[in-house]
C-alpha positions in Angstrom: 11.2 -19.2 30.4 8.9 -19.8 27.3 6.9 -17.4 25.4 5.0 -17.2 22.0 6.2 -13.9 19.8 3.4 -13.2 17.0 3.3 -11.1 14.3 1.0 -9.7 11.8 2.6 -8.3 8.6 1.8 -7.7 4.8 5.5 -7.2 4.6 6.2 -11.1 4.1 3.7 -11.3 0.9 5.6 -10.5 -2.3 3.4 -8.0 -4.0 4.3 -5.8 -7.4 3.4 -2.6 -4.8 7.4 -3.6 -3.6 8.3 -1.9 -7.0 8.8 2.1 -7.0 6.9 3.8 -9.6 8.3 5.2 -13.0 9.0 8.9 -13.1 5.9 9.4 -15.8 3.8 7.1 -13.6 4.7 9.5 -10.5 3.9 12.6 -12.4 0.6 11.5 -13.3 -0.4 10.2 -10.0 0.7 13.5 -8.6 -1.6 15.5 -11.3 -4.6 13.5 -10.5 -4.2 13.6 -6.6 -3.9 17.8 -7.3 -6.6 17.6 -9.5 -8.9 15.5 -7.2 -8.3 17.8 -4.2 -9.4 20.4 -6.5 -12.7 18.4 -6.3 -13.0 17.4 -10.4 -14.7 14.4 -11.5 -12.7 11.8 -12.8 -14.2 12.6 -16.2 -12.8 16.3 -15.8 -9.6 15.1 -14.2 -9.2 13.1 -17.8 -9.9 16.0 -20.0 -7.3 18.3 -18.2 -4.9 15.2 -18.4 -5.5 15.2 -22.1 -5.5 19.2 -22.5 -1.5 19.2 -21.0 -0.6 16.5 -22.5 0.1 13.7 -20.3 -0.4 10.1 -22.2 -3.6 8.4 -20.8 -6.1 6.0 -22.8 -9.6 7.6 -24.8 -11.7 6.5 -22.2 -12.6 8.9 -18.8 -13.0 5.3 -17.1 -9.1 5.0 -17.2 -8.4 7.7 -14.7 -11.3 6.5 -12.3 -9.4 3.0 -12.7 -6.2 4.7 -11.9 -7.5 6.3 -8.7 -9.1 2.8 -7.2 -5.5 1.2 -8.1 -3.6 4.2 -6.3 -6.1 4.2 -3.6 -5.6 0.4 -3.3 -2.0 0.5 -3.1 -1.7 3.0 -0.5 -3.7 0.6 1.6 -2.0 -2.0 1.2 1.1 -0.5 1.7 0.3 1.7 5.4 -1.3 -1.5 6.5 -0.2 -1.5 10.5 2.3 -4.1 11.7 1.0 -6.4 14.8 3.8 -7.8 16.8 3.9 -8.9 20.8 4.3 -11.9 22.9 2.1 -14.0 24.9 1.7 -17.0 26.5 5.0 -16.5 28.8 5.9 -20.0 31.0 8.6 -20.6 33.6 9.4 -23.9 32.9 11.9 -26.0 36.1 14.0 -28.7 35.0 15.8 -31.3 37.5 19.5 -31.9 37.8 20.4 -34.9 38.9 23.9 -35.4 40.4 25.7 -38.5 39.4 
């Protein structure tokens, strides 16, 4: 019997989203997701940030780039994992007695 197993993966890719996030970095993203669901603009989200204290660049944009990087690694990371088989064969070989 012959068959073709397949799979689709992002798993196999070596990718710097592998790498946990620092404890500062966690923190942060946890501030902005609260802050988000609270439904500020990234430019409010970046004067609260500033107001308790957390350590983020001058610029609002900096938060808003934050959020597409976030946004893109939770993508990438719950991408789904296709595996299965096809093309199944019976293949019949002939022994020959000497």
């Amino acid at each position: 019997m012959t068959f073709t197993f397949y799979t689709v993966t992002h798993k196999l890719v070596p990718s710097n989203y592998y790498r946990p996030l620092t404890k500062t970095q966690l923190k942060l993203h946890k501030e902005i997701i609260r802050l988000q669901k609270k439904g500020l603009s990234y430019r409010k989200i970046h004067k609260e940030l500033i107001k308790k204290g957390f350590k983020i660049g001058k610029s609002p944009s900096t938060v808003h780039s934050i959020i597409k990087k976030m946004e893109k690694r939770d993508k990438f990371l719950n991408q789904p994992v296709v595996e299965g088989y096809k093309d199944f064969d019976i293949l019949f070989h002939k022994i020959e007695k000497w």
